[in-house]
C-alpha atoms as an extended CHARMM CRD file, in Angstrom:
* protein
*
        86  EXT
         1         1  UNK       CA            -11.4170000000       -9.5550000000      -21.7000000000  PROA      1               0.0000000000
         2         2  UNK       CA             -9.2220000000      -10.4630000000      -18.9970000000  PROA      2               0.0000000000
         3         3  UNK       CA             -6.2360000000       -8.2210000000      -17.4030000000  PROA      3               0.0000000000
         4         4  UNK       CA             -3.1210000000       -9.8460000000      -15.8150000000  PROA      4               0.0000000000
         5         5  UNK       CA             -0.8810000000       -7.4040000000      -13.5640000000  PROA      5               0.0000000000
         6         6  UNK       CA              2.3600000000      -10.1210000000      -14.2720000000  PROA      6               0.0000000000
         7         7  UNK       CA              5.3840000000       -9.0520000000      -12.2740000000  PROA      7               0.0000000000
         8         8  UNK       CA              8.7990000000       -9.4100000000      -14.2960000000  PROA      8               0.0000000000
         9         9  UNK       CA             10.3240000000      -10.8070000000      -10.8640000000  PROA      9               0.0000000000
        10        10  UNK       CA              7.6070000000      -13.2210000000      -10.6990000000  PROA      10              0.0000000000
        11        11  UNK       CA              7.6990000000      -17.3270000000      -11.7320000000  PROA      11              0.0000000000
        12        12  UNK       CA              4.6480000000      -16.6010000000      -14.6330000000  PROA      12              0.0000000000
        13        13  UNK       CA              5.7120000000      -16.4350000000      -18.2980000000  PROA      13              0.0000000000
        14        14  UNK       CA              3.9300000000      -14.1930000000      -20.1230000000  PROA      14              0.0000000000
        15        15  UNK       CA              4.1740000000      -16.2110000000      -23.2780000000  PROA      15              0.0000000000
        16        16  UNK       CA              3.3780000000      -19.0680000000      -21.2360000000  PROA      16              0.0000000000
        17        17  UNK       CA              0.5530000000      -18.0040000000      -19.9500000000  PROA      17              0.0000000000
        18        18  UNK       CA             -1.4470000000      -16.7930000000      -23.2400000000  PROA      18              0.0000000000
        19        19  UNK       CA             -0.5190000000      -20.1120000000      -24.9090000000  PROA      19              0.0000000000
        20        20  UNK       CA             -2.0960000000      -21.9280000000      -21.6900000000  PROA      20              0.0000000000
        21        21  UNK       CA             -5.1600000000      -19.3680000000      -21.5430000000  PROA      21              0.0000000000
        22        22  UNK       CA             -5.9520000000      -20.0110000000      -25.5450000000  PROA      22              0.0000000000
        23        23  UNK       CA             -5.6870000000      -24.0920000000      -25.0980000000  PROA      23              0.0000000000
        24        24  UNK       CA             -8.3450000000      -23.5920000000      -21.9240000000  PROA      24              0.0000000000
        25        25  UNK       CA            -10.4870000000      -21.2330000000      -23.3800000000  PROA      25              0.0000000000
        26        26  UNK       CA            -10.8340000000      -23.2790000000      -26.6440000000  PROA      26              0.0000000000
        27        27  UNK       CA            -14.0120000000      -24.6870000000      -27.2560000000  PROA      27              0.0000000000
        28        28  UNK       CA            -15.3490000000      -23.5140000000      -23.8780000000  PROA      28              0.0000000000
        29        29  UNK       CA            -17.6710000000      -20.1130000000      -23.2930000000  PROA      29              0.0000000000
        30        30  UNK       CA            -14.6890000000      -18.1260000000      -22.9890000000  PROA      30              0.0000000000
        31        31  UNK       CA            -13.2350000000      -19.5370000000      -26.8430000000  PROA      31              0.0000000000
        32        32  UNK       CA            -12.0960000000      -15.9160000000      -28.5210000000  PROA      32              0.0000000000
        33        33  UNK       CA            -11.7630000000      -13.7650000000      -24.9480000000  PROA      33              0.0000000000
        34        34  UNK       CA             -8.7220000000      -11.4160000000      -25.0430000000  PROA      34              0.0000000000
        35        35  UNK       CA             -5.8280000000      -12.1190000000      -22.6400000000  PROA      35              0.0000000000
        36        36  UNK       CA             -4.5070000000       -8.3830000000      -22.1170000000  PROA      36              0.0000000000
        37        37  UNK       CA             -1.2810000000       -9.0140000000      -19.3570000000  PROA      37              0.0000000000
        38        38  UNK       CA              0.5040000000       -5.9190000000      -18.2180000000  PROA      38              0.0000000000
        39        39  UNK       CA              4.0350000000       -6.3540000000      -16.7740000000  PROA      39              0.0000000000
        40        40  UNK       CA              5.1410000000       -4.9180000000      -13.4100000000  PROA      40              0.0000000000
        41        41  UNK       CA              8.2730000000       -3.1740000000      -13.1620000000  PROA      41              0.0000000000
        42        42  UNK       CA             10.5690000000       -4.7010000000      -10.3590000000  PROA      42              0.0000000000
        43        43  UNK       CA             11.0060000000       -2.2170000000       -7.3250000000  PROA      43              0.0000000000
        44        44  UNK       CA             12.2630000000       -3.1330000000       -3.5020000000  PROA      44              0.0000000000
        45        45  UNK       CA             13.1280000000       -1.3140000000       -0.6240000000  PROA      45              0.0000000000
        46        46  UNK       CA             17.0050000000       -0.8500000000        0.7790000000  PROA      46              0.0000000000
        47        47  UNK       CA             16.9610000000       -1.4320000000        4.2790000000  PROA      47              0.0000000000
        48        48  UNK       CA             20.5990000000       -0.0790000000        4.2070000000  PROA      48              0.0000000000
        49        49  UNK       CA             20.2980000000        3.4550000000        2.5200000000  PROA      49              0.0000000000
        50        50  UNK       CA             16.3460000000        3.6930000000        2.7330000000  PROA      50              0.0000000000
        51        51  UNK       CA             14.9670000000        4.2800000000       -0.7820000000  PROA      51              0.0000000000
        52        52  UNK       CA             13.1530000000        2.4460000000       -3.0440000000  PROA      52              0.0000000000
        53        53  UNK       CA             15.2180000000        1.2870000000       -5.7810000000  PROA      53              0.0000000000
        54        54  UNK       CA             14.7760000000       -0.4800000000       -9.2790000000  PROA      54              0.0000000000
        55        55  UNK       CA             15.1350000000       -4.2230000000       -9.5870000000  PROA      55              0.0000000000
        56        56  UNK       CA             16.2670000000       -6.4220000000      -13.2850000000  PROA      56              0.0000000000
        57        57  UNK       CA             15.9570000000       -9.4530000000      -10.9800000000  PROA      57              0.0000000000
        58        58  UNK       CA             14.9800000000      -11.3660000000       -7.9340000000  PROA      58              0.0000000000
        59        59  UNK       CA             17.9280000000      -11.3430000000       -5.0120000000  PROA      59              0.0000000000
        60        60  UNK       CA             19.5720000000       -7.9940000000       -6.6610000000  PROA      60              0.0000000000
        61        61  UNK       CA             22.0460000000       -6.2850000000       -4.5520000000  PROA      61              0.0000000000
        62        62  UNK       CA             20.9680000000       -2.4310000000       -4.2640000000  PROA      62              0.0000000000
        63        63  UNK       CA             22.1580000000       -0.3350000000       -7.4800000000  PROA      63              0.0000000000
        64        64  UNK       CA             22.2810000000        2.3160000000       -5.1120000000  PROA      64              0.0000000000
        65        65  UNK       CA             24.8590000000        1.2270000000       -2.2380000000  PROA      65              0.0000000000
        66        66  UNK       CA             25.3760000000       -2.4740000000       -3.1010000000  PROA      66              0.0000000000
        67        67  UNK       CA             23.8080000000       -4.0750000000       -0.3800000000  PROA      67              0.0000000000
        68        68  UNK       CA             21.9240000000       -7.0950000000       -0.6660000000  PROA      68              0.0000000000
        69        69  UNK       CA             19.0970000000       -5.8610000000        2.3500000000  PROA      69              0.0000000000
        70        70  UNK       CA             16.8040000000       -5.1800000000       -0.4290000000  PROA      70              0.0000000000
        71        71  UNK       CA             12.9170000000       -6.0900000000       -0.0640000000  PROA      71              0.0000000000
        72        72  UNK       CA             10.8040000000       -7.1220000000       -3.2190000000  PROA      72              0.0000000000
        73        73  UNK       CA              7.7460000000       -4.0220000000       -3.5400000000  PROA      73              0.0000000000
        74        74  UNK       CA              6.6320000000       -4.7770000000       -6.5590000000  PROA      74              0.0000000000
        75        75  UNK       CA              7.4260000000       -6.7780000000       -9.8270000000  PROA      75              0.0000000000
        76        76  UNK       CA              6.8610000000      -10.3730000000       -8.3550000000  PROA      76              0.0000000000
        77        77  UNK       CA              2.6770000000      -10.2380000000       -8.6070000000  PROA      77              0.0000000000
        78        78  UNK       CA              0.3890000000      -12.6220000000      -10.5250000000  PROA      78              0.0000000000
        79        79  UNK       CA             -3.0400000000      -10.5680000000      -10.4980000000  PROA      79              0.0000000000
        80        80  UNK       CA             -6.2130000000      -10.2370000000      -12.1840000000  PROA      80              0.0000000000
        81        81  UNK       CA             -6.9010000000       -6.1960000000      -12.3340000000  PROA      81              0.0000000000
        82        82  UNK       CA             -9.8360000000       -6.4820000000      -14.6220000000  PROA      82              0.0000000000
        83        83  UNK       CA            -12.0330000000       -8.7780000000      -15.9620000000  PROA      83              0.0000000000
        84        84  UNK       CA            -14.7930000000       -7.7870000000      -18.5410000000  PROA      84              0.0000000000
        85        85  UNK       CA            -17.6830000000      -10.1660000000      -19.5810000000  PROA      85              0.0000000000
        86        86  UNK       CA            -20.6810000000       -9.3790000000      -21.9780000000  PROA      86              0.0000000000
């Protein structure tokens, strides 16, 4: 079993990515391994009013004040958080 930490801000397709990991896997050791991907919220930080905010997409103004000084945190990561083998 694998476990993908996929940011919704990020480039990766989720779809994308399981129909790439089953045509890899097939016929190889890995042939029938789960592909579990768990998708990251989008978050940045407002350099104008100072709070973390919720993000829908990359280059968002902040839904607090409206300014567009806002820092990705979190939502644009590609990561393996787990990986099980037998």
């Amino acid at each position: 079993m694998l476990r993908l930490a996929v940011g919704v801000l990020g480039q990766a397709e989720p779809a994308a990515l399981r129909f790439c990991f089953e045509a890899v896997t097939r016929g190889t050791i890995a042939d029938g391994a789960r592909l579990e991907i768990e998708q990251v919220l989008g978050e940045g930080w407002c350099f104008s009013c100072h709070r973390s905010v919720p993000l829908c997409e990359r280059f968002a103004v902040c839904p607090v004040c409206g300014d567009s000084q806002v820092r990705i945190t979190a939502g644009g990561e590609l990561r393996l958080s787990e990986l099980e083998v037998e």
